[in-house]
C-alpha positions in Angstrom: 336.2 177.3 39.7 336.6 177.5 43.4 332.6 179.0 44.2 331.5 175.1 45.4 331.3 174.6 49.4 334.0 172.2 50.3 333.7 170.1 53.5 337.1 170.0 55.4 339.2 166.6 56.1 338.2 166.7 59.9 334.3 166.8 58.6 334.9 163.6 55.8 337.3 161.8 57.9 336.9 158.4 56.3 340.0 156.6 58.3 338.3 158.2 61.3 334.5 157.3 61.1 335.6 153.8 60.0 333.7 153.7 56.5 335.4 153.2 53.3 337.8 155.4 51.7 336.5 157.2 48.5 339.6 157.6 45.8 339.5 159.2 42.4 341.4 157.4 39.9 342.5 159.3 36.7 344.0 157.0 34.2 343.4 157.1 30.3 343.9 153.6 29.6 340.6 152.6 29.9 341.5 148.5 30.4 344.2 149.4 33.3 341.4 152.0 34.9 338.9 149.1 34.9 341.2 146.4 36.2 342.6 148.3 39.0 339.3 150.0 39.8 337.8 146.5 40.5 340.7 145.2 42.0 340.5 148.2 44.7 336.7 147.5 45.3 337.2 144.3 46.0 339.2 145.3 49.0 336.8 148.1 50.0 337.6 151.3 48.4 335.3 153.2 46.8 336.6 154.0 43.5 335.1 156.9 41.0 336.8 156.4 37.6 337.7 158.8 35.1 339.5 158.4 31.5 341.2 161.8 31.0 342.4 164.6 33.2 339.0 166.7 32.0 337.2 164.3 33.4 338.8 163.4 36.5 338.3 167.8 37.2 335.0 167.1 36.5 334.4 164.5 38.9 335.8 166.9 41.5 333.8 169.6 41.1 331.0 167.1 41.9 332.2 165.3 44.6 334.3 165.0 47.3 337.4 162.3 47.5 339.7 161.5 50.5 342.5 160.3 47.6 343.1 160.9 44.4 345.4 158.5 42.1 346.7 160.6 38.7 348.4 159.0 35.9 351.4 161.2 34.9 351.1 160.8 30.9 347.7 161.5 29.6 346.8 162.1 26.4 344.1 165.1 27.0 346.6 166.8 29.9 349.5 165.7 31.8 349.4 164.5 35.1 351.4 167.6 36.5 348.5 169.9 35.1 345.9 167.7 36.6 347.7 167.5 40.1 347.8 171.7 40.0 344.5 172.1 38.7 342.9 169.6 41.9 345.4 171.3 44.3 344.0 174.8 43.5 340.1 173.2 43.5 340.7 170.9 46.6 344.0 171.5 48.6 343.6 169.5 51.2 343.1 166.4 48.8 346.6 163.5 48.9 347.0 162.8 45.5 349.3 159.9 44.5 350.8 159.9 40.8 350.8 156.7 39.0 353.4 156.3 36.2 354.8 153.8 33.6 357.1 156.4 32.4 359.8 157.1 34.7 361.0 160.5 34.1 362.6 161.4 37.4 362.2 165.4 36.4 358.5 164.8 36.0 358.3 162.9 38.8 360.2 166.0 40.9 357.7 168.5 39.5 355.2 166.2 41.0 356.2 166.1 44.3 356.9 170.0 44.3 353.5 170.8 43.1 352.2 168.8 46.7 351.4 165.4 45.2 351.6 163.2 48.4 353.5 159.9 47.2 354.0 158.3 43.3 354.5 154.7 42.2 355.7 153.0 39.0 353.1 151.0 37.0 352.8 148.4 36.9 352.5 148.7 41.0 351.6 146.4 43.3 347.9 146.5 44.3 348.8 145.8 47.9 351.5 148.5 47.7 348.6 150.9 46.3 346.4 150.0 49.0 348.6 151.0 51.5 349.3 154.4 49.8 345.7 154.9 49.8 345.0 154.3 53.2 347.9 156.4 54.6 347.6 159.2 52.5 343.4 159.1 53.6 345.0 159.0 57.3 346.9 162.1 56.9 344.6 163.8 54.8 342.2 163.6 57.6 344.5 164.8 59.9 345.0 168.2 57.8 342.0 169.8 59.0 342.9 169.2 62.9 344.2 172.4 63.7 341.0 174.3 61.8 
């Protein structure tokens, strides 16, 4: 699982070298993924989508992100399991859960298991912009001291 080369946050520094934040965003409802992925786009993030939390490991084993964004209830896998799996593939990675369902034990386990931040859908796309861009800021700060 772990045999790719990774390139550390002080080498993809998006904040840094001033060109547009690339984000991961892991939702299985397919109309919300599309909205929201346009929606960030249009304020210039580039967005990789994926439908399920197979998928969204997929698109990390082939890519790098500076931000992820993981709903917490999927159908395939839950959010917690997705948010373990990327922080064993690609530690270094802020990942933000998204969630319409509230559970303040799942959201604990999220934070414990190193997601950076989590916001209640339906969230604000300004408010998920921001997230975004700060945790892409401290994410590229991770690999200072390397």
């Amino acid at each position: 699982m772990g045999s790719r080369s990774r390139k550390t946050p002080s080498n993809h520094s998006a904040v840094r070298q001033n060109r547009r934040i690339k984000l991961l965003l892991v939702d299985d409802e397919k109309e919300f993924l599309k909205v929201l992925s346009n929606r960030l786009r249009k304020r210039g993030i580039e967005v990789e989508t994926a439908s399920s939390g197979a998928k969204g490991i997929q698109s990390l084993r082939r890519a790098d992100f500076d931000v992820a964004v993981v709903d917490l209830k999927m159908e395939d896998m839950g959010g917690i399991e997705v948010l373990q799996i990327f922080k064993k593939m690609a530690p270094e990675i802020p990942i933000i859960i998204l969630t319409g369902h509230g559970s303040e034990e799942a959201l604990v386990e999220g934070m414990t298991s190193g997601a950076y931040d989590y916001l209640m859908k339906p969230c604000d796309i300004e408010e998920l912009l921001a997230k975004v861009k700060e945790a892409a800021e401290v994410g590229d700060h991770k690999g200072d001291n390397i």
